[in-house]
C-alpha positions in Angstrom: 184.0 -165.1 -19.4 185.0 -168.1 -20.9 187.9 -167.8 -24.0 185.0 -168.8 -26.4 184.1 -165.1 -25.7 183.1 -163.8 -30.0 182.9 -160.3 -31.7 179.1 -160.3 -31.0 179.5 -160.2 -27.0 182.0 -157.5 -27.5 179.5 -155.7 -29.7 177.0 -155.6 -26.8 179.5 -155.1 -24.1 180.7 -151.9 -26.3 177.2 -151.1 -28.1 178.3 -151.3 -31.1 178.3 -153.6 -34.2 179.6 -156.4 -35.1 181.4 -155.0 -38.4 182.8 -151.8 -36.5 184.8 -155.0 -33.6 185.6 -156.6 -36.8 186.7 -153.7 -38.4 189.1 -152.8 -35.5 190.9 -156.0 -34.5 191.9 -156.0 -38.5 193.2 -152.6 -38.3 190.7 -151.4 -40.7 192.2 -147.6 -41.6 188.9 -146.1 -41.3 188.2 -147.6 -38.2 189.6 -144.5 -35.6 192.7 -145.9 -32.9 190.2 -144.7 -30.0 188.1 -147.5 -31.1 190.4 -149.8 -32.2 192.0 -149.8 -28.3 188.6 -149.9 -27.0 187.8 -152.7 -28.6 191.0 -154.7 -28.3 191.1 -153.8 -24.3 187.3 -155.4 -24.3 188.4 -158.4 -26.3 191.7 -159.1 -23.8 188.3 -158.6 -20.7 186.4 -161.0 -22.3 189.3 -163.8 -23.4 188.3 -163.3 -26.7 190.8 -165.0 -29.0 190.6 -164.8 -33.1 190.6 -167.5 -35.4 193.9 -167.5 -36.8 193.2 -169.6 -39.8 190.0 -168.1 -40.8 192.2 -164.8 -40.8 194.7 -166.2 -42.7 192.0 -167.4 -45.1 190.7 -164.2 -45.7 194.0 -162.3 -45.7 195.9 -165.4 -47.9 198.7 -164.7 -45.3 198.9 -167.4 -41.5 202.6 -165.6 -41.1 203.9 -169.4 -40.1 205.9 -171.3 -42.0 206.2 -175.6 -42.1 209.1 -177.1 -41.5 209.9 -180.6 -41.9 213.0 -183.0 -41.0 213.3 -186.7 -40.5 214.4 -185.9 -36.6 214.3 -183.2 -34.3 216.3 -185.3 -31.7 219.6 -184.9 -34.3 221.8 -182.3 -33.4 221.9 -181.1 -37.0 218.8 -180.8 -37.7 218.3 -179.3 -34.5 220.3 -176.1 -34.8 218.7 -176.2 -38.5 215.3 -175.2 -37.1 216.7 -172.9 -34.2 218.0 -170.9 -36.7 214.8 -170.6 -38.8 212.9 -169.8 -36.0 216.0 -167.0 -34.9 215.8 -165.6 -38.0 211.8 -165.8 -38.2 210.5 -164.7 -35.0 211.7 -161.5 -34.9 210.1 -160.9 -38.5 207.1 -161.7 -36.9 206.2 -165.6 -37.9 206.5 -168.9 -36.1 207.3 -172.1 -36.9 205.2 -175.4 -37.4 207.7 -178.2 -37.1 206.7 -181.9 -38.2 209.0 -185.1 -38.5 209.1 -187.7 -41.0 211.2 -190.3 -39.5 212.4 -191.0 -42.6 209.0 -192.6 -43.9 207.7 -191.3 -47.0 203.8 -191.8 -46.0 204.4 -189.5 -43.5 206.5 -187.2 -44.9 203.1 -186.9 -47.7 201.0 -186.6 -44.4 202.7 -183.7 -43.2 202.7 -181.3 -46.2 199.0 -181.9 -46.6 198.6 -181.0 -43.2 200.5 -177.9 -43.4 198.8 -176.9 -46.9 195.8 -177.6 -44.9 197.0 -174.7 -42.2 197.3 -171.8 -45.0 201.3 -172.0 -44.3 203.0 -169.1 -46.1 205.9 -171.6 -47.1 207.7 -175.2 -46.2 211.0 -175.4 -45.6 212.0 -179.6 -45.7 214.9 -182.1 -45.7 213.2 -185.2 -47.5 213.6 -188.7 -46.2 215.9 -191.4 -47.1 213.0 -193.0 -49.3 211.3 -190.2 -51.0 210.5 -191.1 -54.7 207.2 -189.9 -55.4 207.7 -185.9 -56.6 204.0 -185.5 -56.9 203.4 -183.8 -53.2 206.2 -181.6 -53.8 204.7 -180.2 -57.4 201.4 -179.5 -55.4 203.0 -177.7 -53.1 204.6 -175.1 -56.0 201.2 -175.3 -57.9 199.7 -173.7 -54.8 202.0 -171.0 -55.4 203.5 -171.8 -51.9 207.5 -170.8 -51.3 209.7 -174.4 -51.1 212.7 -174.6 -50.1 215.0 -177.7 -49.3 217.6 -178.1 -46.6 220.3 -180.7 -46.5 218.5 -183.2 -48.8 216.4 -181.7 -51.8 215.0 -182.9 -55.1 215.6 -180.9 -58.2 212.3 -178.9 -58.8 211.8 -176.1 -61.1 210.1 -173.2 -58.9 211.9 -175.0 -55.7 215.0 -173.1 -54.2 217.9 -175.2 -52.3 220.2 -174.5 -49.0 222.5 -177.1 -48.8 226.6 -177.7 -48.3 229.0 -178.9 -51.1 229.1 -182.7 -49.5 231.8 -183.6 -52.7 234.4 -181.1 -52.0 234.1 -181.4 -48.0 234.3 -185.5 -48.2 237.4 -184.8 -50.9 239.0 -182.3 -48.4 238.6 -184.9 -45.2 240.1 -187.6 -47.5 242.2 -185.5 -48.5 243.2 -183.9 -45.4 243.9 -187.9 -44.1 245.9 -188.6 -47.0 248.1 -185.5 -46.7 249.3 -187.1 -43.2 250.5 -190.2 -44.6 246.9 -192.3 -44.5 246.7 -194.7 -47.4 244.1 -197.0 -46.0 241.2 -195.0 -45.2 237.5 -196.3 -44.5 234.5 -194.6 -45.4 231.5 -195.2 -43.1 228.3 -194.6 -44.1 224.9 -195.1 -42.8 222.8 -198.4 -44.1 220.2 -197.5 -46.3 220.8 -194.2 -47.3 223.3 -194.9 -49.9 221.0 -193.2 -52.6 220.2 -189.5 -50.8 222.0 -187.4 -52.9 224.4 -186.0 -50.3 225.6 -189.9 -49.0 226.8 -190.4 -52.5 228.8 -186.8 -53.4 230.4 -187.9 -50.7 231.1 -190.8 -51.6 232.5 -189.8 -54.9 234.4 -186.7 -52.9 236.2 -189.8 -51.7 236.5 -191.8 -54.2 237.9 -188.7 -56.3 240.6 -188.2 -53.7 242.0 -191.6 -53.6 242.2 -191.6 -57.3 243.8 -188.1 -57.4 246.6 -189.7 -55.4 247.2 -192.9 -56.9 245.5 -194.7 -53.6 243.6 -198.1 -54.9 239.4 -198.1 -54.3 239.0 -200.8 -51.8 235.2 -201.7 -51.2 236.2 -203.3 -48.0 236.6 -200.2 -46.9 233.3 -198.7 -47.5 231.5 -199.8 -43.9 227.9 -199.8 -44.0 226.5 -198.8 -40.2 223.2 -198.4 -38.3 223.2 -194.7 -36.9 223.4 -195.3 -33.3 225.9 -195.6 -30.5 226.2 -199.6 -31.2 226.3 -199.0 -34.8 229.6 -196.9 -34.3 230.5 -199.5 -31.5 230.2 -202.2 -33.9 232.1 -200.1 -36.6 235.0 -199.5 -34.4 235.7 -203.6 -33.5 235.0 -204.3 -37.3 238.4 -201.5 -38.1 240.2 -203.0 -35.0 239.5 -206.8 -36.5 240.9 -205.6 -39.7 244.2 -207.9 -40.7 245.7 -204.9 -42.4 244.3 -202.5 -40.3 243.6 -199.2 -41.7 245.2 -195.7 -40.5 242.2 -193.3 -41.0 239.2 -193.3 -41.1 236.1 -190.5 -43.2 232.9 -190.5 -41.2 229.5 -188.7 -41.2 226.2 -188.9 -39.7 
């Protein structure tokens, strides 16, 4: 029997109706457990398979939730969705992962599509470019969870998980200054200077220089590509520095 087996040829495998199979692969409480196994040991014979998202349209529950980062192929935002799915799985929901690349279109593209799929909730880091809040209110309007990871907008109804990025960057400056650095780059990735998190850390700092009387020195802010000759060409631009500096603050 093919997998496109339905509850009607389980009803005339079993001689029953169609709304007693139904009845028993939803657990229906007044549908009796010898039934119930009966049916569901038929429906593994057959290769019958339900339609998950007409169940989750019925029910208003699809027990998966969307999740959505620029990259999976970055290690942080790599053990970001193994631990969503650790702490999912064994509560009994998967995961639907999409990336943006850092392009706004399809960062648009994907929440439709998961709002499409009935998802109980998105959990996203936006891109670099985001601007347009609009896809994120429709999201909440559908009364679907949102939460933001690592990069967020301020949404009423929207909750956030995300690190302090202005104390840690003032503690690593800090930490360089307390041994004896006073010429310290800051390397940051070209063209994400306006995500939130790029620029607490680049006030985090700022802030520490200032709290210990160390001049602001835009030279020393290096703009890089995020790739191996990006940090290549970052390192010959500190050696070929006439005053060359003695630390350096850098994140990915």
């Amino acid at each position: 029997m093919s997998d496109k087996a339905t509850i009607y040829d389980i009803a005339k495998k079993l001689n029953i109706s169609a709304a007693t199979v139904s009845r028993a692969l939803n657990d229906h409480p007044k549908t009796s457990n010898k039934t119930k196994i009966l049916v569901q040991e038929t429906a593994l014979e057959l290769g019958y398979e339900q339609n998950k998202l007409a169940l989750a349209l019925k029910s208003g529950r699809s027990n998966t939730i969307g999740v959505i980062v620029p990259r999976i192929d970055i290690n942080f935002f790599g053990s970001i969705i193994r631990g969503i799915e650790d702490e999912l799985y064994p509560k009994g929901y998967h995961i639907i992962i999409c990336q943006t690349h850092d392009n706004e279109q399809k960062e648009i593209q994907n929440i439709n599509a998961l709002l499409n799929a009935q998802v109980d909730g998105i959990i996203t880091s936006i891109t670099k470019n985001t601007k347009d809040v609009s896809i994120f209110e429709r999201i909440l309007d559908k009364n679907t969870p949102l939460i933001f990871v690592d990069r967020k907008l301020n949404l009423k109804g929207a909750s956030s998980v995300t690190l302090d990025d202005f104390k840690g960057a003032y503690q690593a400056t800090q930490h360089l200054i307390d041994q004896g650095c006073k010429r310290i780059t800051h390397l940051t990735v070209i063209g994400y200077q306006s995500v939130g998190i790029y620029k607490d850390r680049l006030e985090g700092y700022t802030q520490a220089l200032k709290d210990n009387d160390i001049p602001f020195d835009a030279d020393l802010i290096l703009d890089i590509e995020n790739d191996i000759n990006g940090g290549k060409k970052a390192g010959q631009k500190i050696l070929n520095f006439k005053d060359r500096p003695d630390g350096n603050f850098f994140f990915e």
